[in-house]
VEXDREN-2710 file (C-alpha; in Angstrom, 1 decimal):
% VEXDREN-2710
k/r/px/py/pz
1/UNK/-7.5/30.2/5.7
2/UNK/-4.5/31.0/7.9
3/UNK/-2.1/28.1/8.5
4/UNK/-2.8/28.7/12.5
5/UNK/-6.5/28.1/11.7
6/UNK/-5.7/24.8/10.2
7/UNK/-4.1/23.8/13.6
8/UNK/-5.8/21.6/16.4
9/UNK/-7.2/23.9/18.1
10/UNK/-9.9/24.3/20.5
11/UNK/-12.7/25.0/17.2
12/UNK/-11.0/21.7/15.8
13/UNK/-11.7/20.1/19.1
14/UNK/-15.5/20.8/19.2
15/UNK/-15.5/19.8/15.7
16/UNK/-13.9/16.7/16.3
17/UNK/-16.2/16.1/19.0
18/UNK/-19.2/16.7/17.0
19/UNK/-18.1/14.0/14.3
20/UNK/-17.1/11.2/17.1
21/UNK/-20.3/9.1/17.1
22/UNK/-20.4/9.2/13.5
23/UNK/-16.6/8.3/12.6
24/UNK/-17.0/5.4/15.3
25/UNK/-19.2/3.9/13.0
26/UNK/-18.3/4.9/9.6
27/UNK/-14.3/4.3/10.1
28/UNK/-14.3/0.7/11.1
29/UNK/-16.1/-0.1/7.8
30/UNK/-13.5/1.2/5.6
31/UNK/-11.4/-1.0/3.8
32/UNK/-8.3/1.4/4.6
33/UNK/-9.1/1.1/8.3
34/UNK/-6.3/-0.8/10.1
35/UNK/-8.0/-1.3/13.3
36/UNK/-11.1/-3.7/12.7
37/UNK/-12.3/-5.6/15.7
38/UNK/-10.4/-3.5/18.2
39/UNK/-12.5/-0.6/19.7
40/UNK/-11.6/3.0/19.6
41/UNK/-10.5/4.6/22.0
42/UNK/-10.1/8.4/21.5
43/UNK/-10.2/10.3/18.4
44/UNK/-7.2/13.3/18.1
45/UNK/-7.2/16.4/15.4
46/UNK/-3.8/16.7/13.7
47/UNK/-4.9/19.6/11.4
48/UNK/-8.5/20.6/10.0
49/UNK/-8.0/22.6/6.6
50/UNK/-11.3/23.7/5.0
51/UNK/-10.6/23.7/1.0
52/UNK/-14.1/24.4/0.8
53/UNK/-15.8/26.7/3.3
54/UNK/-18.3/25.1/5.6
55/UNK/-20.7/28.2/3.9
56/UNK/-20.5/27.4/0.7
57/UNK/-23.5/25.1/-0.6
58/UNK/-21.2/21.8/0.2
59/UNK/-18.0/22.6/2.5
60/UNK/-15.1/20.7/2.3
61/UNK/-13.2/19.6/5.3
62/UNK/-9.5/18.0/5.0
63/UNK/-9.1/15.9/8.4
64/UNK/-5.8/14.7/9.6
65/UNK/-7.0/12.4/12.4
66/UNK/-5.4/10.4/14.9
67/UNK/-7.2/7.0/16.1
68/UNK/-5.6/5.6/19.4
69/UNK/-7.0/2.1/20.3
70/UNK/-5.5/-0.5/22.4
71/UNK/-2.8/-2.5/21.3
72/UNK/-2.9/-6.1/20.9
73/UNK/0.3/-7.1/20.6
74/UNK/0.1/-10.4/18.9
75/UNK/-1.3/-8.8/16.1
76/UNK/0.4/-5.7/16.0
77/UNK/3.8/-7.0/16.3
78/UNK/3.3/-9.4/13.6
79/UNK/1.2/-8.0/11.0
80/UNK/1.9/-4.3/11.5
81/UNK/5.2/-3.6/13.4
82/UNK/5.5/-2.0/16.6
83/UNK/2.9/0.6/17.5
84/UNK/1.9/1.9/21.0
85/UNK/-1.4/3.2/22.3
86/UNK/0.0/6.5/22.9
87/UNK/1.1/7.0/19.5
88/UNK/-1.7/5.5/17.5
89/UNK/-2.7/5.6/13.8
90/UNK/-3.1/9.4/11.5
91/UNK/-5.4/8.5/8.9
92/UNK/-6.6/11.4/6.1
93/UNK/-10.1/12.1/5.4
94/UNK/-12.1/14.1/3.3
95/UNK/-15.5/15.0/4.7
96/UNK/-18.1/16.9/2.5
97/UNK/-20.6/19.0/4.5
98/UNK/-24.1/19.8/3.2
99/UNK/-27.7/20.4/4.8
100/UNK/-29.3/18.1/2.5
101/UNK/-27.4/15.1/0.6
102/UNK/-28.8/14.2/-2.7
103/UNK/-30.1/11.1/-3.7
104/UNK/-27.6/10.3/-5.9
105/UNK/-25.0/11.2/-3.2
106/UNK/-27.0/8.8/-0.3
107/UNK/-24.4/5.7/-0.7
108/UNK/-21.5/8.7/0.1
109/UNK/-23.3/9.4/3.5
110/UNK/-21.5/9.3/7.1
111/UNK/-24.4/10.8/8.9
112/UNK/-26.0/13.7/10.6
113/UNK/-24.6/15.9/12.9
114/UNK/-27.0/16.8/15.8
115/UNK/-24.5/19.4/18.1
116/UNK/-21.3/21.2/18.3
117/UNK/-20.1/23.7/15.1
118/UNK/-21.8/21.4/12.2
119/UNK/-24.8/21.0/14.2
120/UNK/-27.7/20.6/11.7
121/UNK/-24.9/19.4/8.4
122/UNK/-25.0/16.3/6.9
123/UNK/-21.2/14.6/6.4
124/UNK/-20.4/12.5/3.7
125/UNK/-17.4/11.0/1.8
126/UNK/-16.3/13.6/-0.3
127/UNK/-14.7/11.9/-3.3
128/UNK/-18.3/10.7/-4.2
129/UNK/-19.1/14.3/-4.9
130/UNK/-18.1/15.4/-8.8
131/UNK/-17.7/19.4/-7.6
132/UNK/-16.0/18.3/-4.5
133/UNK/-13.5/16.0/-6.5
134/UNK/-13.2/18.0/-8.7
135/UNK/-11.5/21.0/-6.4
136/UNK/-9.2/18.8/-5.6
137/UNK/-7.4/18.4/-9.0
138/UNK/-7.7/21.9/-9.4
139/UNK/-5.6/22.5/-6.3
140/UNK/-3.2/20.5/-8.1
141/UNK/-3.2/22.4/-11.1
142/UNK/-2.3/25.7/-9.1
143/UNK/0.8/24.6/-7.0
144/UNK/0.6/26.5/-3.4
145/UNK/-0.1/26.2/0.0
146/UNK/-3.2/26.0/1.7
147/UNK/-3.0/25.9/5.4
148/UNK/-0.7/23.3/6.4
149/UNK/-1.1/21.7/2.8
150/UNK/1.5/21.7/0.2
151/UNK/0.6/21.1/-3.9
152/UNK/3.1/20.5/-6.1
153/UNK/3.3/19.7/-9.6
154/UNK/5.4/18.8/-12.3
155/UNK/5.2/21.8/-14.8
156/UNK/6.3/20.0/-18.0
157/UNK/2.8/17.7/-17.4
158/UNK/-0.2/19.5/-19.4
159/UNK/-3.1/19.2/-16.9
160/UNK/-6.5/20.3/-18.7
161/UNK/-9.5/21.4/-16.1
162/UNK/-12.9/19.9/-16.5
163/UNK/-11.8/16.5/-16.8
164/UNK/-14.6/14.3/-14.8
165/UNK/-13.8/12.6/-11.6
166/UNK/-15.3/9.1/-10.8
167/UNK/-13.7/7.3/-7.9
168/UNK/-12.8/3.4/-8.1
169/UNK/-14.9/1.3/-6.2
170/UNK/-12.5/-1.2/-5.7
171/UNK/-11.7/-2.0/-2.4
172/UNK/-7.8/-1.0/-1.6
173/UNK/-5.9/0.5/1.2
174/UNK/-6.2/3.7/-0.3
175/UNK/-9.0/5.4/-2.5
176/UNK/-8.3/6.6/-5.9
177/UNK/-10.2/9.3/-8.5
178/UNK/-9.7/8.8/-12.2
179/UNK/-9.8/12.3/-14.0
180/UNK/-11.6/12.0/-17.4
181/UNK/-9.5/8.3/-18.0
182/UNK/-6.4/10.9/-18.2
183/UNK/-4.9/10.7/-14.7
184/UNK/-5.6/8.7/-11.5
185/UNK/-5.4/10.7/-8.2
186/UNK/-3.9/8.5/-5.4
187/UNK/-5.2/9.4/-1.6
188/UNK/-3.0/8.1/1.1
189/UNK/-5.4/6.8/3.8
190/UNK/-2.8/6.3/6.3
191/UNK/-0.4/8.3/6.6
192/UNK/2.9/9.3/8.6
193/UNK/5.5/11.6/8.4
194/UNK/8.2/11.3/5.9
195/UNK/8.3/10.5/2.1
196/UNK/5.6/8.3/0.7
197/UNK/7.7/5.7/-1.5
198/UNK/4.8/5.5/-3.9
199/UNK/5.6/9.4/-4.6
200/UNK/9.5/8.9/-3.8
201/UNK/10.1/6.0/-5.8
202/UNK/8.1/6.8/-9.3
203/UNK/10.0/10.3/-9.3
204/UNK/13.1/8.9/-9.1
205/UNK/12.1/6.4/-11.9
206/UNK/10.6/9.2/-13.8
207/UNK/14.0/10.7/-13.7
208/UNK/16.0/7.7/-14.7
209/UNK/13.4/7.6/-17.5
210/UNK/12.5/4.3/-16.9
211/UNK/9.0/3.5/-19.3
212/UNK/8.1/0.9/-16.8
213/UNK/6.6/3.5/-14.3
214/UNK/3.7/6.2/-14.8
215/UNK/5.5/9.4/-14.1
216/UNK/4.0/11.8/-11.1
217/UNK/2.3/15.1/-12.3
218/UNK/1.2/15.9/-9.2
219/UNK/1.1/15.7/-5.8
220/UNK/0.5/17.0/-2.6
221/UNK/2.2/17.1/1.3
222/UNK/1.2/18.0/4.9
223/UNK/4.0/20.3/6.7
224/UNK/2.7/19.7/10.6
225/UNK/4.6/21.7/13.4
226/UNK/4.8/22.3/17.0
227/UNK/1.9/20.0/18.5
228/UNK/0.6/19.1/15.1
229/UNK/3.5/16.7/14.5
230/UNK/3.3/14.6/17.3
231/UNK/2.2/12.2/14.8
232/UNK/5.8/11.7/14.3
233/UNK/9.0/13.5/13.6
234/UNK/8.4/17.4/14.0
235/UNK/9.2/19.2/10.5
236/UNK/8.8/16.3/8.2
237/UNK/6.4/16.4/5.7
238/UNK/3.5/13.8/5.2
239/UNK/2.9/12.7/2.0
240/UNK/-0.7/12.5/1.4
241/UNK/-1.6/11.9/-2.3
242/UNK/0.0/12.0/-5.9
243/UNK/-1.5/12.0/-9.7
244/UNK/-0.2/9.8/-12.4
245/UNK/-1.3/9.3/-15.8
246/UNK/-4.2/6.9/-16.2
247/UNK/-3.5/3.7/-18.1
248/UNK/-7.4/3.7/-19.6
249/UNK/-6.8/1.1/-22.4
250/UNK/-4.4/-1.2/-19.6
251/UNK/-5.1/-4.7/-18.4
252/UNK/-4.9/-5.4/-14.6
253/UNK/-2.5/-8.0/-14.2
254/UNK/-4.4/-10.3/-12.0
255/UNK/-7.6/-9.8/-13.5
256/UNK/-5.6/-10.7/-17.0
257/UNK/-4.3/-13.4/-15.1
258/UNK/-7.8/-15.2/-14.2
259/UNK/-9.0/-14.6/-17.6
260/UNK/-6.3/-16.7/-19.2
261/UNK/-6.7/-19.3/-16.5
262/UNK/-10.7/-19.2/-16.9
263/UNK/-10.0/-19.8/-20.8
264/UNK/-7.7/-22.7/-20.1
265/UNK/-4.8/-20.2/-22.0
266/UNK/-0.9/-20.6/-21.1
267/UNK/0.4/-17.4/-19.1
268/UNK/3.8/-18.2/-19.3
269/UNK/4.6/-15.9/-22.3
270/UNK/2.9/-13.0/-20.0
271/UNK/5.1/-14.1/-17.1
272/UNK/8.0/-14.1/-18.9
273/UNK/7.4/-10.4/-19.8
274/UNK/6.8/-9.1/-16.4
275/UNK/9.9/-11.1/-14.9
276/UNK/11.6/-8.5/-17.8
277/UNK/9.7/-5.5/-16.5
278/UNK/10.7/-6.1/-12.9
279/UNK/14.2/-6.4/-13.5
280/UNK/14.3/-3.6/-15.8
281/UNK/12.9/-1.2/-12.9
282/UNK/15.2/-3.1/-10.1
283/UNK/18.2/-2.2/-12.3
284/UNK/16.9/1.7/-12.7
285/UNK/16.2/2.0/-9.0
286/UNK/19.7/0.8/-8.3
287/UNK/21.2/3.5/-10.8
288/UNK/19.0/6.3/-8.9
289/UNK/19.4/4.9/-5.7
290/UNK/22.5/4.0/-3.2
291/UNK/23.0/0.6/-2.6
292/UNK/24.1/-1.6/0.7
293/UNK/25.5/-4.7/0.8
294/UNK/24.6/-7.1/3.4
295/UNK/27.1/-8.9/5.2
296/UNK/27.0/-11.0/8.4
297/UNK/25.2/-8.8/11.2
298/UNK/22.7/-7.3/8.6
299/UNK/21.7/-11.2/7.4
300/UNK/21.2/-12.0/11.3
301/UNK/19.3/-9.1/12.1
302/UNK/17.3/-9.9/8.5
303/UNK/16.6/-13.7/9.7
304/UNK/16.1/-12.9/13.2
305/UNK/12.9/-10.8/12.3
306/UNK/11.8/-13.2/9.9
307/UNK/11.6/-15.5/13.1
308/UNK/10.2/-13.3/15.1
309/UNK/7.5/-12.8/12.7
310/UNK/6.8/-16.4/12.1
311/UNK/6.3/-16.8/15.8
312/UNK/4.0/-14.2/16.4
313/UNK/1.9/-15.4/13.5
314/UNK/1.9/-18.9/14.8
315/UNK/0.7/-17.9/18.0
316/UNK/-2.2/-15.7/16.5
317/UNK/-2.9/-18.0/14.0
318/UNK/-3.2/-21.9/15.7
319/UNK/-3.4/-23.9/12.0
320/UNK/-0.1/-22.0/11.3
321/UNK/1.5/-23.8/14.1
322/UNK/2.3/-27.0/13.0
323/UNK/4.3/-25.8/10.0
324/UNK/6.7/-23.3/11.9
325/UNK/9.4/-25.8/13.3
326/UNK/10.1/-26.2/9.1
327/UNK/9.8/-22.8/8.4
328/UNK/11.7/-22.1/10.5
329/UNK/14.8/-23.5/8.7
330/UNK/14.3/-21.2/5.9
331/UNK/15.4/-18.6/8.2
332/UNK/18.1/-20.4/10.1
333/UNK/19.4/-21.4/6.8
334/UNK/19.8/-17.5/5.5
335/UNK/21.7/-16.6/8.7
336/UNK/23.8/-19.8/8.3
337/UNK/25.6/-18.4/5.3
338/UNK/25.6/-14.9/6.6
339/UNK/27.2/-16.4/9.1
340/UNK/29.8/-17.9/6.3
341/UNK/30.5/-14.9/5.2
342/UNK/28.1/-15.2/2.2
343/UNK/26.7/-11.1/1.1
344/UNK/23.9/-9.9/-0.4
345/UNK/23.2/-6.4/-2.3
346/UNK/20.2/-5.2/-1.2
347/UNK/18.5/-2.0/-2.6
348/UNK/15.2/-0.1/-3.2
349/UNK/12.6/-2.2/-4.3
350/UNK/9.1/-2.4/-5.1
351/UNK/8.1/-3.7/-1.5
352/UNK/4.6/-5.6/-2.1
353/UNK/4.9/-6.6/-5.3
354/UNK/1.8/-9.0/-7.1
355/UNK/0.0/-9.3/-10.3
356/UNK/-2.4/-6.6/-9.2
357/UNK/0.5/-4.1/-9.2
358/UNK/1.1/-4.8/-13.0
359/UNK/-0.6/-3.6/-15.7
360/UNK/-1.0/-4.7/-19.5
361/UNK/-1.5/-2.4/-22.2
362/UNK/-2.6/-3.4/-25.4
363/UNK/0.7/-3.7/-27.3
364/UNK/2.2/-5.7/-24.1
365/UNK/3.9/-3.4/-22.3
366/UNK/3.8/-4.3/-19.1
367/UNK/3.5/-1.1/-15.6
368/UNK/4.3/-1.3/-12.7
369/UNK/2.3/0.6/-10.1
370/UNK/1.3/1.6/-6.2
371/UNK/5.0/1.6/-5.0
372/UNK/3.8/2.1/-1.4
373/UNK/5.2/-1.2/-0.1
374/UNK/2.8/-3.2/2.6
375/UNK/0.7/-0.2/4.0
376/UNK/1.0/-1.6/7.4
377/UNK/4.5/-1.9/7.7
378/UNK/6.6/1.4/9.5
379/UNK/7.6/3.8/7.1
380/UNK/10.9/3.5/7.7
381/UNK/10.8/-0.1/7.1
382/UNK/9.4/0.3/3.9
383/UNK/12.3/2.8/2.8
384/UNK/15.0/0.6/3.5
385/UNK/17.2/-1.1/0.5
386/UNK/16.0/-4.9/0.4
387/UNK/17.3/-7.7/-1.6
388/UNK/15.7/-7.8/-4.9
389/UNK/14.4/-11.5/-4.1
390/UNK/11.7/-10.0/-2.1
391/UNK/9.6/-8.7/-4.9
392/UNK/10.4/-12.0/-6.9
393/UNK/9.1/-13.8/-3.8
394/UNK/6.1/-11.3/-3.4
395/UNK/5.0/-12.1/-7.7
396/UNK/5.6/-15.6/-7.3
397/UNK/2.9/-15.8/-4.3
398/UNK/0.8/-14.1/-6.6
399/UNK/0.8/-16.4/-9.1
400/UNK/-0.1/-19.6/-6.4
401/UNK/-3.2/-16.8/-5.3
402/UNK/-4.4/-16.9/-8.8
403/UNK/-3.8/-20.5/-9.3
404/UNK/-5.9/-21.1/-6.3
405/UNK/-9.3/-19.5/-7.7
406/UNK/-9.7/-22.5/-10.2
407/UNK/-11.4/-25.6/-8.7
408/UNK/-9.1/-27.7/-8.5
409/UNK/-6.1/-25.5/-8.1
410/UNK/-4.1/-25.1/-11.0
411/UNK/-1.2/-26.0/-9.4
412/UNK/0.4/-27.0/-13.0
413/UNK/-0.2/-23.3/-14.2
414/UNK/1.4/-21.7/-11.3
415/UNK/4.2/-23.6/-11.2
416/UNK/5.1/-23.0/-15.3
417/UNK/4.2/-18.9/-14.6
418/UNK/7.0/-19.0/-11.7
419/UNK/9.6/-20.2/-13.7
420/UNK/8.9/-18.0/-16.8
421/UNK/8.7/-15.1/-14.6
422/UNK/12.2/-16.4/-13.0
423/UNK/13.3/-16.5/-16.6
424/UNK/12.6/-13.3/-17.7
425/UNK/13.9/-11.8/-15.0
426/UNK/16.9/-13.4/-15.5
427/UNK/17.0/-12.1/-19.5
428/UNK/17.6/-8.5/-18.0
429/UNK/19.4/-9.5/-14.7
430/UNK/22.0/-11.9/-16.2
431/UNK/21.2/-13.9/-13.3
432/UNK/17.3/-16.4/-12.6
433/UNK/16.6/-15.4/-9.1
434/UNK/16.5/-19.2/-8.5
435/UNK/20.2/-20.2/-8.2
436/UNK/20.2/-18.3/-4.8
437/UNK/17.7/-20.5/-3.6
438/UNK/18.0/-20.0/0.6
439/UNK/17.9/-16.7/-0.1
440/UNK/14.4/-16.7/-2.2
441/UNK/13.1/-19.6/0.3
442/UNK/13.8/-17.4/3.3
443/UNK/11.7/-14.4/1.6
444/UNK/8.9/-16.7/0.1
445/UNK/8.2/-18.0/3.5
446/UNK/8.3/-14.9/5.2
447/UNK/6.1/-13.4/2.8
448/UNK/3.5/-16.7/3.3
449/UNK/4.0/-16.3/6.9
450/UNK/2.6/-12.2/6.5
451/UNK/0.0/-13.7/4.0
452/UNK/-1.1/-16.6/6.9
453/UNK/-1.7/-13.6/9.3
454/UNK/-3.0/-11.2/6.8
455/UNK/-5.8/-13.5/5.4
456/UNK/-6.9/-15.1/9.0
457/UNK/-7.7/-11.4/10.0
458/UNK/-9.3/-10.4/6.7
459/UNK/-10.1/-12.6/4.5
460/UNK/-10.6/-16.3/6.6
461/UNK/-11.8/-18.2/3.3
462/UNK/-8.5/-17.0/1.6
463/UNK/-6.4/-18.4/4.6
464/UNK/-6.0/-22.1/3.0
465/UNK/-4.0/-20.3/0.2
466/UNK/-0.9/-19.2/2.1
467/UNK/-1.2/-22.5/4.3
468/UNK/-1.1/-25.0/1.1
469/UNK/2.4/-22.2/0.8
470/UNK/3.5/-22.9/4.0
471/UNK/3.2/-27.2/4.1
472/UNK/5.2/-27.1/0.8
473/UNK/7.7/-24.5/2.4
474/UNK/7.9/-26.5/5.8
475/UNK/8.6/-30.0/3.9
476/UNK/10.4/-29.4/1.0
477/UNK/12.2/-26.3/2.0
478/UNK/12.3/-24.8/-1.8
479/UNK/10.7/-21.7/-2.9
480/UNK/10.6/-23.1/-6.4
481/UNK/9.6/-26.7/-6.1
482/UNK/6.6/-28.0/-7.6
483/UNK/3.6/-27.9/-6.0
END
């Protein structure tokens, strides 16, 4: 297929058209799907590639769409970052097409197409289907272009065909494929122009050869021009995937977490460990990486969003409310000694760091993984140098979320696996996190405040988790204070 083929054009459009009733449906129920209880408004190609022709006994369709839907500012602002109706959201999806689905392909459906150029096709989720999966690592294995698609691949990595693809069923913002328990394809749901850090950052690990990080072996990129590329900056790529080696034999962190908890076992020793880990990849991402530091308009412009944030989320989220005046401080309190003239070095960082970004092997050695940052937030955002406290901030939430799935909440627990993560940070850094206290408070609190919006959305019976983090925030004012 000819890259002009691949463009929106007016096939793409009937196509498009033909799939609308369907995707209305199908989309919203997506775990990846940003825009649950708002309606759709329109539905836009970016680019149509078929990796599979429609001919073939199952076609395969590669969908760059655009959803607009009204914006609700509120929520937007707060949760997301500013977006606009005109612009809306480009997410990628892979559509098998076949007359008749399978039966062991029926949970994969989307539905029936009744008009327009797949009149008579059944769609489904493609990544379901073994020889559709399949086709996609062997794109991978043969670098190229196909259409507006880009594979690359690192040619020092060995990549076998026939390995078999399963796809996680775990519910994410992005959808994975595990090749024969020997690598882990990665599928960007949303997407928008520019670098992906979770492709970005890894290489640049990879090169620093930092063992704390699964090294890309492959990955893939959209090139979109001319009208294409009004999903944001003309001639920048969109990342849209990358394969990593699959840690078969490794531990999830939180799920190692509640085990230890359910047993009544300490974690502290595992805490400890994973403080080490993270400060061993924040001191390789500042040697590949350029460094800012942050002095007195940066910290304002840092604390001054933080507030904006929190107010927002109060006003979407009414039990938030009563907690914000105190919150508040944590912010006033960073831009009071920016305004001293106290600096910060900020840098690349993992972004939305928790225990289920880790992973255990057997012998201990602790991974980090899914460098993506918070999905929701801008790109750009996301790419910016941060202050290293942010990802401490972001594990030690994680360890009050675990705490909290014990009846009653092992407050006791949480508290011990903070500071032994704060200590083993501080093994590697030279410096616990938790003698720069305002600093750690102000990003704890906005990362409770994200959590407050982020559960009453999604997950209400979640949202007393982040609150119990906000009242201690508000009334204590310490990131690190017993519960």
């Amino acid at each position: 297929m000819s890259e002009a083929a691949t463009r929106p054009t007016a096939h793409a459009t009937a196509l498009l058209a033909s799939l609308d009733p369907l995707l209305r449906e199908w989309l919203p129920r997506q775990r990846w799907f940003a825009g649950k209880g708002r309606p759709i408004g329109s539905f836009e190609p970016v680019a149509v590639t078929e990796l599979l022709p429609r001919t073939a006994p199952s076609g395969l369709l590669h969908l760059l769409l655009r959803v607009r839907r009204p914006l609700v500012p509120a929520q937007d602002t707060a949760l997301e970052g500013p977006s606009t109706e005109h612009t809306g959201d480009c997410y990628q999806l892979l559509l098998g097409v076949r007359r008749t689905l399978p039966p062991q392909l029926a949970p994969a459906l989307i539905g029936h197409v009744t008009e327009g150029p797949l009149a008579g096709q059944t769609v489904y989720e493609a990544l379901h289907d073994p020889r559709l999966a399949a086709l996609l690592l062997e794109r991978l294995r043969m670098p190229g272009r196909h259409g507006v698609l880009r594979f690359e691949r690192d040619m020092s990595v060995g990549m076998p065909s026939g390995l078999t693809p399963r796809p996680l069923a775990a519910e994410q913002s992005n959808s994975s494929v595990v090749y024969g328990d020997t690598f882990i394809l990665k599928l960007f749901r949303r997407v928008v122009p520019g670098v992906n850090p979770d492709l970005e950052l890894p290489l640049h690990l990879a090169r620093q050869g930092c063992a704390r990080v699964p090294a890309p072996a492959a990955w893939f990129l959209a090139e979109l021009t001319g009208g294409a590329a009004d999903a944001g900056a003309a001639g920048e790529a969109c990342g849209l995937g990358v394969l990593q080696p699959f840690l078969a034999a490794a531990e999830d962190g939180w799920e190692l977490a509640l085990r230890m908890l359910g047993k009544g076992e300490a974690f502290t020793g595992e805490a400890r460990a994973l403080g080490r880990a993270t400060a061993e990849v924040h001191a390789a991402l500042a040697d590949a990486l350029p460094t800012v530091t942050l002095g007195r308009a940066q910290i304002g412009l840092i604390a001054d969003a933080m507030a904006r944030r929190l107010a927002a989320a109060a006003q979407a989220v009414p039990a938030l409310r009563p907690y914000a005046p105190g919150l508040l401080t944590a912010f006033e309190a960073l831009a009071d000694l920016g305004g001293e003239g106290q600096s910060w070095t900020a840098q690349r960082i993992h972004g939305d760091l928790h225990l289920g970004q880790c992973l255990r092997s057997p012998d201990g050695h602790w991974s980090l993984i899914d460098f993506e940052g918070e999905p929701a937030r801008p790109l750009a955002e996301r790419r910016m140098p941060q202050p290293p406290a942010r990802d401490v901030a972001g594990m030690l939430r994680s360890f009050d979320y675990a705490a909290a799935t014990r009846d009653p909440w092992a407050r006791e627990w949480a508290t011990d696996c903070r500071a032994a993560f704060c200590v083993g940070y501080a093994d590697v850094a030279g410096r616990d996190p938790r003698t720069d206290p305002v600093l750690l408070r102000a990003h704890e609190t906005d990362k409770a405040v994200y959590e407050v919006l982020y559960e009453a959305r999604h997950r209400p019976d979640w949202l007393p988790v982040p609150l119990a983090a906000a009242r201690r925030l508000a009334e204590n004012g310490s990131a690190d204070a017993a519960h």
